[in-house]
TORZA-440126 format. One record per residue (C-alpha): y, z, x. Coordinates in steps of 0.25 Angstrom, whole numbers. Last residue first. Layout:
# residues N
     py     pz     px
      Y      Z      X
...
***
This chain:
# residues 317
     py     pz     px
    106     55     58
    107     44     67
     96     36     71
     92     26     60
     80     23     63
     74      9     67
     62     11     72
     59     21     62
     49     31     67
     35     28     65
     27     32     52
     21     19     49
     29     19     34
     40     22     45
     38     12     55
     37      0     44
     50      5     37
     58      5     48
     53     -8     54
     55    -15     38
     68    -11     40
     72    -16     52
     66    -29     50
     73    -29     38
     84    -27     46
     82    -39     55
     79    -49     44
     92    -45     36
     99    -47     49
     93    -60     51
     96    -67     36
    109    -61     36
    118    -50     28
    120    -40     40
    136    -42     37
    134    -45     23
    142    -32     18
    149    -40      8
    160    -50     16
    174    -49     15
    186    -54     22
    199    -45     20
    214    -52     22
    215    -56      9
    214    -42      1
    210    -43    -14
    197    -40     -9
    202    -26     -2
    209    -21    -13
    196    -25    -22
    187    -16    -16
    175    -22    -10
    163    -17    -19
    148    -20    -14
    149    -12     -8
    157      1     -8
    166      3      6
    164    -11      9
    157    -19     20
    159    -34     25
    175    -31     28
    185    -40     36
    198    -35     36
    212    -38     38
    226    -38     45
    227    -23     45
    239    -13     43
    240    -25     32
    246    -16     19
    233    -22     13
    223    -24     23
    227    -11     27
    227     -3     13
    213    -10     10
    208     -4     22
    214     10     19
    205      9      5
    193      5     12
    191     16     22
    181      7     32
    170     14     37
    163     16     23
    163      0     20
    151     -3     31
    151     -8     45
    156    -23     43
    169    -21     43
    180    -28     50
    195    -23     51
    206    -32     57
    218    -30     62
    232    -37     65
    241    -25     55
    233    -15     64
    219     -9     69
    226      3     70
    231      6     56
    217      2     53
    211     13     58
    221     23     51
    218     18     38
    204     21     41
    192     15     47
    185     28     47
    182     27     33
    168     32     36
    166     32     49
    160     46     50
    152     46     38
    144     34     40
    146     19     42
    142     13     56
    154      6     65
    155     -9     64
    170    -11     58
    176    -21     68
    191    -17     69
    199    -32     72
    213    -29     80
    208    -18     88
    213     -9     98
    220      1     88
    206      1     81
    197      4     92
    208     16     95
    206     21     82
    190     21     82
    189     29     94
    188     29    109
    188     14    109
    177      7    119
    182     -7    126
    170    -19    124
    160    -21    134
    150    -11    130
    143      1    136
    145     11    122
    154     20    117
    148     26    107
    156     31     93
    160     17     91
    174     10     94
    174     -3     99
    183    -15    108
    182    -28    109
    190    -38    112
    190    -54    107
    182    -64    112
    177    -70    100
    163    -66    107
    168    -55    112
    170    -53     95
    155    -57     96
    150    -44    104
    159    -35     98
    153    -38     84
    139    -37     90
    141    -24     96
    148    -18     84
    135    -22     75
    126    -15     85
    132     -4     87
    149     -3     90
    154      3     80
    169      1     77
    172    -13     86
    186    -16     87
    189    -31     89
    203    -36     98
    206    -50     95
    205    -56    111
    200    -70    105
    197    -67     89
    209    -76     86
    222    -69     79
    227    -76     67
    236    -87     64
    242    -88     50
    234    -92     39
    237    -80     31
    251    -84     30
    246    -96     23
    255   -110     23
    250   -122     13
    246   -134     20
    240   -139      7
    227   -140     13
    229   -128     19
    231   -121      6
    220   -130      0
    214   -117     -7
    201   -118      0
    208   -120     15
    217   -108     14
    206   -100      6
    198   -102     20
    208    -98     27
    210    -86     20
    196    -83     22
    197    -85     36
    207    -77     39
    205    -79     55
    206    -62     56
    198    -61     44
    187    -71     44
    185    -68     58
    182    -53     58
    174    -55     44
    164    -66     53
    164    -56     65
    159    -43     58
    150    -53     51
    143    -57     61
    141    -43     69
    135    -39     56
    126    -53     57
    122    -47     73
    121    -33     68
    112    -33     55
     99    -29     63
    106    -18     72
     99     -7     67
     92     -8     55
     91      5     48
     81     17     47
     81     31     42
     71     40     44
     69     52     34
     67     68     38
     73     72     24
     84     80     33
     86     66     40
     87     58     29
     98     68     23
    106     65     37
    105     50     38
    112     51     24
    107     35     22
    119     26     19
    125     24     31
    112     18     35
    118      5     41
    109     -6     49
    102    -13     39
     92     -8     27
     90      5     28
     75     13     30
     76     26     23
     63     34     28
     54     45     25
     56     47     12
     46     56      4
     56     63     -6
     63     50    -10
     74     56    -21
     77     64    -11
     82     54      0
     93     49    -11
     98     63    -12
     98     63      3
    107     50      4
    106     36      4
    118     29      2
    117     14      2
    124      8     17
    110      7     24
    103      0     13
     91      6     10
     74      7     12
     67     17      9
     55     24     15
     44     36      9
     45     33     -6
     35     43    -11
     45     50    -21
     52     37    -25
     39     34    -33
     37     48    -38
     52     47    -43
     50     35    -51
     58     20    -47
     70     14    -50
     80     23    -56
     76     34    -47
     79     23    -36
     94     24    -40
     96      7    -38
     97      0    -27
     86     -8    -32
     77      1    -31
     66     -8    -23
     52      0    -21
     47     -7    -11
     32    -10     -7
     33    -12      8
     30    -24     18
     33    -37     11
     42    -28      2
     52    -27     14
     52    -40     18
     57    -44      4
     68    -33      3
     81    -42      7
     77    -54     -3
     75    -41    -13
     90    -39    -12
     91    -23     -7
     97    -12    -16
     95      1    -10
     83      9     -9
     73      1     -7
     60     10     -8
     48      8      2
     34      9     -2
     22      6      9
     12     -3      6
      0      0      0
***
């Protein structure tokens, strides 16, 4: 009989067909899984499988007396209270790194599209503005990627990646994380002083308590009238409000934002705004990356049902 693993959170079932190959899965749909499925069935339940960002916290854990692992889907576990898991003797799993390289890709693709304007420009060419010969003050020259200066808050694997191909648009690069590791960018004390350097903040950093909000009003004072944010940590990182304050009053010159505060639901005072570029949360949204956490996933939950530690735990508690 094979082995039974509740999906937690709510997955398409494209996403959960290599899964099922292995495991018989108790899908909930994202909904409560009381609503779904009899206690006594969630009662044996000994692994689950979630996205990282959905909240799972020791209320949650009770409901599934017998669980000995939460296995998420991707690289984040904000979600899971890595502390309750520990009092209940849970592992915890993600996929470190397997979302990186197409994160990396999107970080760069909102970066252009925002300081080249590009979906203006493309609305300039749709409306037969240019055509027309009609002027745009938003089609103004901009400042190339070519010595631009790029902060980088986080630097694992997702921060490496996108300092490694802003070089590649040669551009400087400094970082602020919590390590200051052996690499050949310039180090910043602290998060301020990475944004009084820069002129484009790269959002990379990972979401929890202790950043949440922590790019502030006061962060983006520093980053200036000719400064960019880019997010594609999560929503939580970034106080929304004071965001849509700066793009508005124009302390900065514009954003580009693949996560939000409560998805799916971008606030409208920062849809209304021209000089945002959006894109919803697909930053590890391809064909590889999917491929690479799943392998990931079905590595965590094959050592566990085995009895061997997870080879890809969370390790931080």
């Amino acid at each position: 009989m094979a082995d039974k693993v509740l999906i937690y959170s709510r997955f398409p079932k494209s996403m959960m067909t290599r899964f099922a190959e292995r495991f018989e899965l108790l899908d909930t749909g994202g909904k409560p899984p009381r609503e779904v499925f009899p206690a006594e069935e969630l009662g044996g339940i000994r692994a689950l499988l979630t996205a990282g960002g959905s909240p799972f916290g020791a209320e949650a854990m009770d409901l599934f007396p017998k669980l000995g692992a939460i296995v998420c889907y991707g690289t984040g576990y904000d979600g899971v209270d890595l502390k309750a898991a520990a009092a209940r003797n849970i592992a915890v799993g993600h996929s470190p790194g397997a979302n990186a390289a197409s994160v990396a890709d999107i970080a760069m693709t909102l970066m252009l599209a925002t300081t080249r304007r590009i979906l203006v420009a493309d609305q300039y060419v749709r409306s037969g503005d240019w055509a027309a010969s009609k002027q745009s003050p938003m089609m103004r020259p901009q400042a190339g990627m070519p010595g631009r200066r790029i902060g980088v808050y986080g630097m694992g694997e997702i921060g490496r990646k996108i300092a490694a191909r802003c070089v590649a648009f040669e551009s400087e690069v400094g970082y602020y994380s919590r390590t200051k590791y052996d690499l050949p960018y310039q180090y910043f004390p602290s998060l301020e002083a990475l944004a009084d350097w820069c002129s484009v903040l790269m959002i990379a950093v990972r979401a929890g308590a202790e950043t949440q909000h922590v790019v502030n009003a006061d962060i983006l004072r520093r980053i200036g009238a000719d400064g960019y944010v880019v997010n594609i940590s999560r929503g939580s990182v970034v106080d929304e409000k004071a965001l849509v304050a700066a793009l508005t009053d124009k302390t900065i010159a514009g954003a580009g934002l693949d996560v939000f505060e409560k998805e799916p639901h971008a606030p409208d005072a920062l849809t209304a705004l021209p000089n945002v570029v959006f894109a919803p949360h697909i930053g590890g949204h391809t064909l590889d990356s999917h491929v690479a956490m799943q392998n990931c996933v079905l590595a965590n939950l094959a050592a566990f049902f085995e009895g061997k530690p997870l080879p890809y735990a969370v390790k931080s508690a």
